[in-house]
TORZAFI-64433 format. One record per residue (C-alpha): x, y, z; residue number from 0; residue in one letter. Coordinates in nm, 4 decimals, padded with zeros to 6 digits. Example, Ala and Ser with C-alpha at 12.3 -4.5 7.8 and 13.67 -1.06 7.14 Angstrom:
<kefis>
        c1        c2        c3  seq  type
   01.2300  -00.4500   00.7800    0     a
   01.3670  -00.1060   00.7140    1     s
</kefis>
This chain:
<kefis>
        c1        c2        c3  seq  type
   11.2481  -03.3385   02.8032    0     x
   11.0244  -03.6152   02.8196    1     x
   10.9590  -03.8147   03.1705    2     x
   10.7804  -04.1477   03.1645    3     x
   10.6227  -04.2168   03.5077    4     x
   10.4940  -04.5714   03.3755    5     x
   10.6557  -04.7733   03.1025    6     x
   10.4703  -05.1109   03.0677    7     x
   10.6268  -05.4170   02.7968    8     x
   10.8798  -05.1531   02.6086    9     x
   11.1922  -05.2044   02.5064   10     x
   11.4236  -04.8964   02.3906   11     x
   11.2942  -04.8344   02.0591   12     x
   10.9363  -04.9844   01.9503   13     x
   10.6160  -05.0276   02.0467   14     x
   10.4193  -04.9742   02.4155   15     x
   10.1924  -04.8543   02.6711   16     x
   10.1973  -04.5621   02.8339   17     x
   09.9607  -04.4453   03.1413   18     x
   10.1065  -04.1616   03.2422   19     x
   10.3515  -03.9037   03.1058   20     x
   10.4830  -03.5468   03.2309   21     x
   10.6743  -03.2989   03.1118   22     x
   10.7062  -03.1678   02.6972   23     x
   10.7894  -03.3777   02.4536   24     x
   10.6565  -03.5770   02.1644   25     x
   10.6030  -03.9682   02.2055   26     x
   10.5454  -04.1531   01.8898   27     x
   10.3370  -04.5365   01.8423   28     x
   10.2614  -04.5150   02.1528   29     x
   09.8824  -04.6863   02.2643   30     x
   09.7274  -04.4748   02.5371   31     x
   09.4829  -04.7342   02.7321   32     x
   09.2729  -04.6206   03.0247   33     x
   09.2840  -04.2724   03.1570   34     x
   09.5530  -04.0312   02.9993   35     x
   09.6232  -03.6911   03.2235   36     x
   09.8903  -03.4554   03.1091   37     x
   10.0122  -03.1405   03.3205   38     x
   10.1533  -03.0237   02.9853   39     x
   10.0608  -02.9609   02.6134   40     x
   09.9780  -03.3243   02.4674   41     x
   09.9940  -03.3422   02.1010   42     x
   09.8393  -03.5847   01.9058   43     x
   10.0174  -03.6546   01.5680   44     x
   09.7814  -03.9711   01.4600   45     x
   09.3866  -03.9906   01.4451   46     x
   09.1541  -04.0380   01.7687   47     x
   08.8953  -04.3355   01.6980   48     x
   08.6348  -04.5543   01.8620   49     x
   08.5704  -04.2949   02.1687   50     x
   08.1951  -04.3051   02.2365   51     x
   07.9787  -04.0283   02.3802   52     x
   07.9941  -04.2017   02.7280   53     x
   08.3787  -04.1639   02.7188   54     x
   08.3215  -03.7968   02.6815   55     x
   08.2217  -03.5565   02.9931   56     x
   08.0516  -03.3432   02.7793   57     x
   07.8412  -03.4919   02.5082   58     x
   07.5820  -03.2953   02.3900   59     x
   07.4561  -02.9163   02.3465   60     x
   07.1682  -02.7698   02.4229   61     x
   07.0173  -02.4894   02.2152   62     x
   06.7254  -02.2902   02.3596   63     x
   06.4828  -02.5787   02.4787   64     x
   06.6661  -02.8345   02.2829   65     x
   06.9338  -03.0686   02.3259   66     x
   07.1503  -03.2609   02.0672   67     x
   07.3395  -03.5461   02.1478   68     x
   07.6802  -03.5301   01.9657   69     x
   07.6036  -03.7270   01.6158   70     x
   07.2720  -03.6608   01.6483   71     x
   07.0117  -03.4682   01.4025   72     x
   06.7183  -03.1581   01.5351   73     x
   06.4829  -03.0823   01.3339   74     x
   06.3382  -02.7940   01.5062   75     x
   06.4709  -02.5332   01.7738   76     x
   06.2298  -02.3073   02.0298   77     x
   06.3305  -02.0450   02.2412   78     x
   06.6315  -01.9019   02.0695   79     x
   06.7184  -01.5371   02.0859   80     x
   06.9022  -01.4792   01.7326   81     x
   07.0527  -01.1343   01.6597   82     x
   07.2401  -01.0224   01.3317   83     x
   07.1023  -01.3255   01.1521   84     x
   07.1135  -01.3925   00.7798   85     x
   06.9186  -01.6650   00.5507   86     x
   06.9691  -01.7698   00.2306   87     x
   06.7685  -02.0891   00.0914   88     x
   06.5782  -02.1226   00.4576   89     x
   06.2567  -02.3510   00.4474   90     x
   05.9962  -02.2614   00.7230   91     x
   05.9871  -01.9978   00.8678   92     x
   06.1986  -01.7436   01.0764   93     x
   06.0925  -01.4185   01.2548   94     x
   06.2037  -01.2284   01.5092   95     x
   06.2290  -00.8508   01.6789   96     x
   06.4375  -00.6508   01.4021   97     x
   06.5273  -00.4148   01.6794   98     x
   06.3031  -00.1763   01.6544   99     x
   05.9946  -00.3455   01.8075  100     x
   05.8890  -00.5003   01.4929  101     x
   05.8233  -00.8664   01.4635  102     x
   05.9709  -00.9433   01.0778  103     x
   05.9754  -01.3046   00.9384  104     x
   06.2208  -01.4483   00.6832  105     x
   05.9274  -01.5493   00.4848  106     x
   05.5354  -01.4922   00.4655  107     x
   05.3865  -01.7437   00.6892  108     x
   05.0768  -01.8839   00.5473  109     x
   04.7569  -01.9837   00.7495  110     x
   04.8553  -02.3315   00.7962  111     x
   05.1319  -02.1827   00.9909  112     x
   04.9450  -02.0162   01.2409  113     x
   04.7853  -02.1352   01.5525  114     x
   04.4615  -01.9244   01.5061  115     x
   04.3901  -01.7935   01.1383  116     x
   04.0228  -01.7092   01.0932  117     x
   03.8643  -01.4213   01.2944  118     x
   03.4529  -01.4544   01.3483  119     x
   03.2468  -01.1047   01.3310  120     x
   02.8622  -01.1751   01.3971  121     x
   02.7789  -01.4564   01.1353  122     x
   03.0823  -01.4409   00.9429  123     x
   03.4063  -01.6121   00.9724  124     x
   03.7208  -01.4058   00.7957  125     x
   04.0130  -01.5933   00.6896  126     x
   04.3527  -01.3745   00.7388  127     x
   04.3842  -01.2153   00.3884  128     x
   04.0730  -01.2868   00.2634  129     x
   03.7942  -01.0363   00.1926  130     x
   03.4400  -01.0084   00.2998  131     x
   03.1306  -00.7851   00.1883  132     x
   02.8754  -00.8309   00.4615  133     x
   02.8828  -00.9431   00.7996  134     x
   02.5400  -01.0141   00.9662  135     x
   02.3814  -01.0157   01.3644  136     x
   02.6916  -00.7679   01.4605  137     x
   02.5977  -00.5012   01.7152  138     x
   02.7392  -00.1794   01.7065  139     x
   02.8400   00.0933   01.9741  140     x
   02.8985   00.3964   01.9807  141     x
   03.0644   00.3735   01.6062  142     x
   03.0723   00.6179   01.3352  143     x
   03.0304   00.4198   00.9671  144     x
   03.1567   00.6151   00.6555  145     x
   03.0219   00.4211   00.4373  146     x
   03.0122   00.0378   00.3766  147     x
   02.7034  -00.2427   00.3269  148     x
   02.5449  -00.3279   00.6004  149     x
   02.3172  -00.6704   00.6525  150     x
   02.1182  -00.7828   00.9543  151     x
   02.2970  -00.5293   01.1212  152     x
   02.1963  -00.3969   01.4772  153     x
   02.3303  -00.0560   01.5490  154     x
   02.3355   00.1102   01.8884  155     x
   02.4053   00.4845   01.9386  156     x
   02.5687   00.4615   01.5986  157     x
   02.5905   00.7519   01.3124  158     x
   02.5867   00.7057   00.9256  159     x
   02.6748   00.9581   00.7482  160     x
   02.6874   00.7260   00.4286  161     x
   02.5896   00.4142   00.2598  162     x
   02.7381   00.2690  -00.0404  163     x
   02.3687   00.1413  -00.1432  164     x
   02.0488   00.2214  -00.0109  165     x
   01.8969  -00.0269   00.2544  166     x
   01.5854  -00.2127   00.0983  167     x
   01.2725  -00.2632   00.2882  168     x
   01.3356  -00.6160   00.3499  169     x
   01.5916  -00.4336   00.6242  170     x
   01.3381  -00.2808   00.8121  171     x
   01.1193  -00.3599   01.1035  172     x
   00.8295  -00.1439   00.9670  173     x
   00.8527  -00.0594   00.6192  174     x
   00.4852   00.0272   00.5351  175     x
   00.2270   00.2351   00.5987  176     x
  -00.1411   00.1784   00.6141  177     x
  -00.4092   00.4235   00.5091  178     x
  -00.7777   00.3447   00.5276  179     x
  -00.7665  -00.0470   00.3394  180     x
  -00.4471   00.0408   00.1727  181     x
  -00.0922  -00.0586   00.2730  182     x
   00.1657   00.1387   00.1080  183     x
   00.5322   00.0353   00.1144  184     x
   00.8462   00.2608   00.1510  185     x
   00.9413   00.4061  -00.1856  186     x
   00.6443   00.2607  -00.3778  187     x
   00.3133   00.4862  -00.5271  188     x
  -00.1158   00.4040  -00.4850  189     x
  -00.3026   00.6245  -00.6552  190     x
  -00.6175   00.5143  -00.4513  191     x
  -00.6785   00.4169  -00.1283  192     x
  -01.0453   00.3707   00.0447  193     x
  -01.1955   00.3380   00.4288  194     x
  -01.0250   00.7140   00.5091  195     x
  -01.1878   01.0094   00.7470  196     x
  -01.0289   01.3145   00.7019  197     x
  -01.0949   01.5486   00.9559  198     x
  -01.0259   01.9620   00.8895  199     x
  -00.8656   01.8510   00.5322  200     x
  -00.8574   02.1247   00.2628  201     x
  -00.8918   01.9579  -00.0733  202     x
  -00.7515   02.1870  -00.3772  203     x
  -00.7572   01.9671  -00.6550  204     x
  -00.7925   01.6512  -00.7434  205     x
  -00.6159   01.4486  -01.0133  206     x
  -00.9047   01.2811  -01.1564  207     x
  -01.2663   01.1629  -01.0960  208     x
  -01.3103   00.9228  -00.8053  209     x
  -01.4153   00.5766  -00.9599  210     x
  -01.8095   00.4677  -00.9410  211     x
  -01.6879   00.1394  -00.7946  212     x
  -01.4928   00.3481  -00.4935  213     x
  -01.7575   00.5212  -00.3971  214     x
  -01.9960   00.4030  -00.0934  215     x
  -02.3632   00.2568  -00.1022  216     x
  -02.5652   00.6037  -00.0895  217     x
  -02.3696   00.7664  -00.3721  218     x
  -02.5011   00.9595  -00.6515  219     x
  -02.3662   00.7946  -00.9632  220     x
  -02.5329   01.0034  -01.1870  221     x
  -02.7820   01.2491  -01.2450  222     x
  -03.0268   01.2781  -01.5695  223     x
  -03.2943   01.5758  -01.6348  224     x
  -03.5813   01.5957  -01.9075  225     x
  -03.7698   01.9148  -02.0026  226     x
  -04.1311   02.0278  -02.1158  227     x
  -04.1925   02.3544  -02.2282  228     x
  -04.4780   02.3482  -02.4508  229     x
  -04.8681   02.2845  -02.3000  230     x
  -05.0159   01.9780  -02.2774  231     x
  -05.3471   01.8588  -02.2719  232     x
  -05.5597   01.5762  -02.2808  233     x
  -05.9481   01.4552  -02.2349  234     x
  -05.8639   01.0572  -02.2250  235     x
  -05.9785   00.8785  -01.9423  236     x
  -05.6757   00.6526  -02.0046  237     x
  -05.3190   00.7217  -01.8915  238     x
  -05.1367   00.9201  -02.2347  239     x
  -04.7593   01.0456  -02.2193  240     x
  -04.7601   01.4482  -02.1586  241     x
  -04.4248   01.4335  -02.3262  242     x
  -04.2689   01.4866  -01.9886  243     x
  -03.9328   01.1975  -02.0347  244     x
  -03.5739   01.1365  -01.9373  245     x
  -03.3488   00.8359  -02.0090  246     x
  -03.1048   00.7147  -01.8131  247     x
  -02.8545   00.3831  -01.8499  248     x
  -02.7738   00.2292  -01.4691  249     x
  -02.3847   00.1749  -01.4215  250     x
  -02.5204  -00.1232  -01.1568  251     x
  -02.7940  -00.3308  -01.1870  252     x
  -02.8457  -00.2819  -00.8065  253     x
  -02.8624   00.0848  -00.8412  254     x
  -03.2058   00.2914  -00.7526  255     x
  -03.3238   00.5075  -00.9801  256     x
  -03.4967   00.8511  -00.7839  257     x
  -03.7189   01.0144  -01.0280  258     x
  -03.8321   01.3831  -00.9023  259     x
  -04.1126   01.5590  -01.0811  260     x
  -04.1912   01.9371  -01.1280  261     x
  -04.4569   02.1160  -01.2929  262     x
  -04.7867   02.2267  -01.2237  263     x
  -05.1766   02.0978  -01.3761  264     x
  -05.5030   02.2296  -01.4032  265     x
  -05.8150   02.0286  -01.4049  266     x
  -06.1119   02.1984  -01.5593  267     x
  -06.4454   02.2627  -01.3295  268     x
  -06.6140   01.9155  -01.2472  269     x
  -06.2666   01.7150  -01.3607  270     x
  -06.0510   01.5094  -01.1775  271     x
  -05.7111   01.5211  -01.3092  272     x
  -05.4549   01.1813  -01.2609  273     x
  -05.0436   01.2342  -01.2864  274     x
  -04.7945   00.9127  -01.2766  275     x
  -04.4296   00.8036  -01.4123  276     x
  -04.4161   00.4785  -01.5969  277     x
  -04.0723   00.2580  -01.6449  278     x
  -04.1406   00.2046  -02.0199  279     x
  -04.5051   00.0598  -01.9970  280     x
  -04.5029   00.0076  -01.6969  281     x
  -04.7140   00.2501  -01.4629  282     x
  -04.5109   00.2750  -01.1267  283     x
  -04.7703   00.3609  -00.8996  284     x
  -05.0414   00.1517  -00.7230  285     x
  -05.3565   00.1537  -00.7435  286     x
  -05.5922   00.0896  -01.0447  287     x
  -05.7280   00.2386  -01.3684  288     x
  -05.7360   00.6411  -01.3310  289     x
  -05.6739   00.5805  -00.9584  290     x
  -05.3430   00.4468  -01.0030  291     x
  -05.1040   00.7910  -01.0061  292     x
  -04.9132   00.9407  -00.7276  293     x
  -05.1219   01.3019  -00.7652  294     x
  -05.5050   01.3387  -00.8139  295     x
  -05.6507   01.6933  -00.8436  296     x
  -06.0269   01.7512  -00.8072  297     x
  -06.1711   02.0594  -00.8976  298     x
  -06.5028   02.1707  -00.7903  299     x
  -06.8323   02.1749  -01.0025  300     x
  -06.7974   02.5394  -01.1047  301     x
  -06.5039   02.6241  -01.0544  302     x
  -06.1106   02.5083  -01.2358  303     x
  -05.8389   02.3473  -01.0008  304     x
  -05.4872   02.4845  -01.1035  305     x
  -05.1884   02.3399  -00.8468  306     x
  -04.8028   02.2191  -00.8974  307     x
  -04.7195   01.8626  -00.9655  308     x
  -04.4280   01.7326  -00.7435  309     x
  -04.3371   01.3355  -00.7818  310     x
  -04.0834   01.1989  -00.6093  311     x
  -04.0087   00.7977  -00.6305  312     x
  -03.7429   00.5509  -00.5805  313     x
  -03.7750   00.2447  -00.8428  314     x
  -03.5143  -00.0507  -00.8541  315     x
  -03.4860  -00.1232  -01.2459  316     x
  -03.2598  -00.3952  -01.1873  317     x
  -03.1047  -00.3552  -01.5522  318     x
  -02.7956  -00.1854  -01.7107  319     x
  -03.0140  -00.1369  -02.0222  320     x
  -03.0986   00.2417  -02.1088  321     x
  -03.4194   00.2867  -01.9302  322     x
  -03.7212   00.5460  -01.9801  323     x
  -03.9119   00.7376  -01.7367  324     x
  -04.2173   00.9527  -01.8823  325     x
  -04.4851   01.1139  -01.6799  326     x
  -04.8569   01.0028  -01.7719  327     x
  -05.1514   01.1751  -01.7096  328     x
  -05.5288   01.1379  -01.7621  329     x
  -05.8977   01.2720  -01.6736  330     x
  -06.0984   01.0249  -01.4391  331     x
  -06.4202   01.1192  -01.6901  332     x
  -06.3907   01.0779  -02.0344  333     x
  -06.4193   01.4326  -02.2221  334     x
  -06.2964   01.6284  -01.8850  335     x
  -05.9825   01.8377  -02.0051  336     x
  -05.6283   01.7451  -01.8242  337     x
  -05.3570   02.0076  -01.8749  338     x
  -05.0191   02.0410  -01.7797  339     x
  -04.8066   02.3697  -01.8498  340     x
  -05.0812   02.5522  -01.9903  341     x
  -04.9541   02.8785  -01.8943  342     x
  -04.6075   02.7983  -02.0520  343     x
  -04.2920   02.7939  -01.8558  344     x
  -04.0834   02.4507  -01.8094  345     x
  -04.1615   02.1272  -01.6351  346     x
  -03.8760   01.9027  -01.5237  347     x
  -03.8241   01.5594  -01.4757  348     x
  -03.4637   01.4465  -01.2910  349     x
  -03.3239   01.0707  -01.2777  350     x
  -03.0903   01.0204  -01.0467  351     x
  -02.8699   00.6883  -01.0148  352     x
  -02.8053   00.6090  -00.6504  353     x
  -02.5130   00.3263  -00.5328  354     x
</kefis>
């Protein structure tokens, strides 16, 4: 049964406006103006048009932090708890707790994606995903390293049991040694070094000779010896060679020659007896005719002098040429007899080259 509170321009079968109805029942071509109530079921048999979201009293939704007017478009949605969700086709990206305590995503989410995608160790700044060999002006506590390449690394209390290459000396603060004039760096050989005092060393062996050019002002270089073992003798009142020589070649034109002479001479009763080295020609001693010699013996009027012959000179031959020394001797009167090594045995001359 159908009750119409307010009929307004009908007539008993057409068209008009109703305002109010009550009760059940179905009301056909009927135009509904201003505001409809109904205490019962109202059915609608034709199409609803023209109502605007103001006419509504609810006219939008709001999901998590965002509302959508009715009509309207979202492009994005925050703060929505989603549970039992499946995607197919989804662009973006969409992650969540899986229920376990896991954070899963629909999708990898690049970089771009991500408020904060680089992490900075030291020197170096890592992109997420990417790869790094070295990391530089990183301090380190208290941390065990495997293994791994380190650069311009500081570590503090750390231990390495490995490296995956050794560290070159570029690395470290010190890495040389000096000994004497000689700096020696990690992991490389000298074979000399100079400007050393050992003190309490034991020396076994050594590998090889020490060079001439190492070795300090004062040195022996070299050493030379001559021999005489046949007698001499000689009545000239001029210097004559008693056959008494040594050659020697200088490995420095600065070095000094020391000449050392041994033997012994005998000048005859009422002789005088003169002994000197020359250079070549040239008569190393000062002095003048017989006088010029570094020994003179004198024997008396009746009786012979017999006494050893010891020379011992420094000369500077300023050369690298092979130079000879020969020792000279003469009798101050012509026709007086000079010996040397009469008696046999062996007279010496020694050269030795000094630094």
């Amino acid at each position: 049964m159908l009750k119409t509170v307010q009929l307004i321009n009908t007539s008993a079968f057409g068209n008009g406006t109703v305002t109010q109805v009550q009760g059940n029942g179905t009301v056909n071509g009927i135009t509904l103006a201003g505001n409809v109530t109904t205490s019962g079921n109202l059915t609608l048999g034709g199409t609803l048009s023209g109502i605007a979201n103001s006419q509504l009293s609810n006219s939008s939704v709001t999901i998590g932090n965002t509302t959508i007017s009715l009509g309207g478009t979202a492009t994005s949605l925050g703060n929505i708890a989603l549970a039992n969700v499946s995607t197919t086709g989804l662009t973006g990206y969409l992650y969540g707790n899986d229920g376990s305590g896991s954070v899963t995503a629909s999708t990898t989410i690049p970089n771009t994606g991500l408020a904060n995608s680089t992490i900075t160790l030291g020197n170096a700044t890592l992109t997420l995903g990417n790869t790094t060999s070295t990391v530089g002006n990183l301090t380190l506590a208290n941390v065990t390293i495997t293994s791994g390449t380190e650069n311009n690394v500081t570590y503090t209390n750390a231990t390495i049991s490995s490296v995956k290459t050794t560290f070159p000396n570029s690395f470290l603060t010190n890495n040389s040694v000096t000994i004497g004039n000689t700096s020696v760096f990690l992991g490389s050989t000298v074979t000399s070094f100079g400007n050393v005092t050992l003190v309490n060393a034991t020396i076994s062996s050594v590998a090889s000779q020490i060079p001439i050019s190492a070795m300090p002002t004062g040195s022996v270089i070299q050493v030379v010896q001559g021999t005489l073992t046949s007698n001499f003798s000689t009545t000239s009142s001029s210097f004559v060679s008693t056959g008494l020589t040594a050659s020697i070649t200088p490995q420095f034109s600065t070095s000094k020659i020391l000449i050392l002479v041994s033997t012994y001479g005998l000048a005859i009763s009422g002789a005088q007896s003169n002994f000197t080295v020359y250079r070549g020609s040239t008569n190393l001693a000062s002095g003048s005719g017989a006088n010029q010699n570094f020994v003179q013996m004198t024997a008396g009027t009746t009786i012979s002098l017999q006494s050893s012959v010891n020379i011992s000179y420094e000369d500077s031959p300023a050369t690298t040429s092979s130079t000879t020394y020969t020792v000279y001797a003469c009798s101050t009167t012509s026709g007086n007899t000079t010996f040397i090594n009469n008696s046999g045995g062996t007279a010496v001359i020694i050269l030795m080259e000094i630094r």
